[in-house]
C-alpha positions, 0 to 999 in steps of 0.5 A: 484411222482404224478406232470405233467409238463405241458409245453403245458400250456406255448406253447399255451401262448407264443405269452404272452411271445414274448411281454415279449422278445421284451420289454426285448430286447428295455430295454436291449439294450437302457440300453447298448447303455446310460449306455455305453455312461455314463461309457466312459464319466466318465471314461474320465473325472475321468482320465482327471481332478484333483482327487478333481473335481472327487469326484461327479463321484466317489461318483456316482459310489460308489453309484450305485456299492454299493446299489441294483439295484431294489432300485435304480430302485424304487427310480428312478420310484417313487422318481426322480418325486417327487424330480425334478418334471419331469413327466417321462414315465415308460419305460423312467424312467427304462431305466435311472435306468438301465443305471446309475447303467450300467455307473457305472460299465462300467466307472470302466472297460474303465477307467481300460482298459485305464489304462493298456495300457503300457506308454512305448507304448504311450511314444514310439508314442510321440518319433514318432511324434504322436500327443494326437488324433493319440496316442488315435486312434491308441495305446491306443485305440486298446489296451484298447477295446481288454482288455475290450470286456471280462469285458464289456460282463458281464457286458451287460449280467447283464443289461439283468437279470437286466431288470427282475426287472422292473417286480416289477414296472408294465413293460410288460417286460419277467418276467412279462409276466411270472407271468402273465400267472402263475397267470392265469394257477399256473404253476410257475414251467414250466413259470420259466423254459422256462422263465429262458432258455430265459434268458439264451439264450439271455445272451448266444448270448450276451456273443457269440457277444461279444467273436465274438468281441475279436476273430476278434480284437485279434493281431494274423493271422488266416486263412480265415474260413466260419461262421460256423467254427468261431461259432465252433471255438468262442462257444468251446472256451466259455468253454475253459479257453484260451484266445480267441486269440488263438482260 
C-alpha cells in the first residue's frame, strides 16, 4: 500500500476549520433553543385544544417528520422568499429550517413525556388542594423532563450533523470549511476524518450534558462526589444499558 496520510496538510489548516466549529456550534445551538421553543409550544397546544383544531400542527409535524431535512432546508433558503417575499439572510433562513424540522421532533417527545405522567399522580395533587399551575410545576413537571432528557438529547445531537447540510447552500460552516480545503490540497480522506472526529466529539459532549441532566434529576440519594467522579460515574454509564439513575 503506496498511500501516506497526510494529516499535517489538515494541521496547518485548522485555524479553516475552528471557523467551520464556531459556525457549527451558533447553528446548533440557535437551532435547539427555536426548535425547543416550537416543539413546547405545539406540543402544548396539540394536548390543549380539540383534535380537529390540531389538524394544522399534526399536519406541520408529519411533514417535517416525513420529508428530508436538506429538502426542507433548500425549500426554506430558496423558496420561503420567493413565496411570502421576505428577504431573509442565509444564517436566518437556516436556522429556521433547522428548527422547524427540530420542533417537529421535540413536540412529539414533550407531548409523550407529558402524557406518561400517571393521572393517578395528578388525580392525587387534586384531591390535596393543588391548583392546575402547582400540578403542572410540581407533579407533572418533574416527572415528565426526567423521562424526556434521554429522547431530547438525540435529538440535539441530530440538530448538530444536521447542521452539516447547510454545506450545500454556501454556509462556512464545519463541512464546508472541510471541502474548502480538500479542494485546495485533494486530501478527502484525512479532511473527513478529523471532520468526522469533530462531529463526533461535539455530539459526545452533547450527549455527556444531557446525561449530566438526568443523573442530577433522577429521584435517588447519592453521596457527595467531585467532578471528576461524576465524569467517571455519567461517561461509564453512556456504555451501560442501565438507567442513569442508578449510576
Amino acid at each position: 500500500m503506496d498511500f501516506e496520510f497526510r494529516f499535517d496538510i489538515v494541521w496547518n489548516n485548522f485555524p479553516l476549520l475552528l471557523e467551520g466549529i464556531e459556525t457549527t456550534i451558533v447553528l446548533s445551538l440557535l437551532t435547539m433553543v427555536l426548535g425547543t421553543i416550537i416543539g413546547l409550544f405545539v406540543a402544548i397546544i396539540r394536548l390543549r385544544v380539540r383534535r380537529i383544531f390540531a389538524v394544522p400542527l399534526i399536519i406541520y409535524v408529519e411533514v417535517f417528520r416525513g420529508t428530508p431535512g436538506l429538502i426542507q432546508i433548500v425549500w426554506i433558503y430558496y423558496c420561503l422568499p420567493i413565496v411570502t417575499g421576505l428577504q431573509l439572510d442565509a444564517l436566518t433562513s437556516l436556522v429556521i429550517a433547522m428548527a422547524l424540522n427540530v420542533g417537529a421532533y421535540l413536540s412529539e417527545v414533550f407531548r409523550a413525556g407529558i402524557q406518561a405522567v400517571d393521572k393517578g399522580h395528578i388525580e392525587a395533587a387534586t384531591a390535596l388542594g393543588y391548583r392546575p399551575a402547582q400540578i403542572t410545576r410540581r407533579v407533572v413537571v418533574p416527572q415528565a423532563a426526567y423521562r424526556m432528557i434521554p429522547a431530547i438529547g438525540n435529538v440535539f445531537v441530530s440538530a448538530i450533523k444536521l447542521s452539516s447540510l447547510c454545506s450545500v447552500l454556501g454556509m462556512a460552516e464545519l463541512m464546508y470549511q472541510g471541502q474548502i480545503i480538500i479542494a485546495n490540497f485533494f486530501r478527502p480522506i484525512e479532511v473527513f476524518t478529523v471532520v468526522a472526529m469533530i462531529y463526533l466529539l461535539m455530539a459526545y459532549t452533547t450527549s455527556l450534558f444531557m446525561m449530566y441532566l438526568e443523573w442530577k434529576l433522577a429521584w435517588i440519594k447519592r453521596e457527595d462526589m467531585t467532578l471528576w467522579q461524576r465524569f467517571k460515574h455519567i461517561s461509564h454509564a453512556s456504555f451501560s444499558l442501565k438507567p442513569q439513575g442508578d449510576v
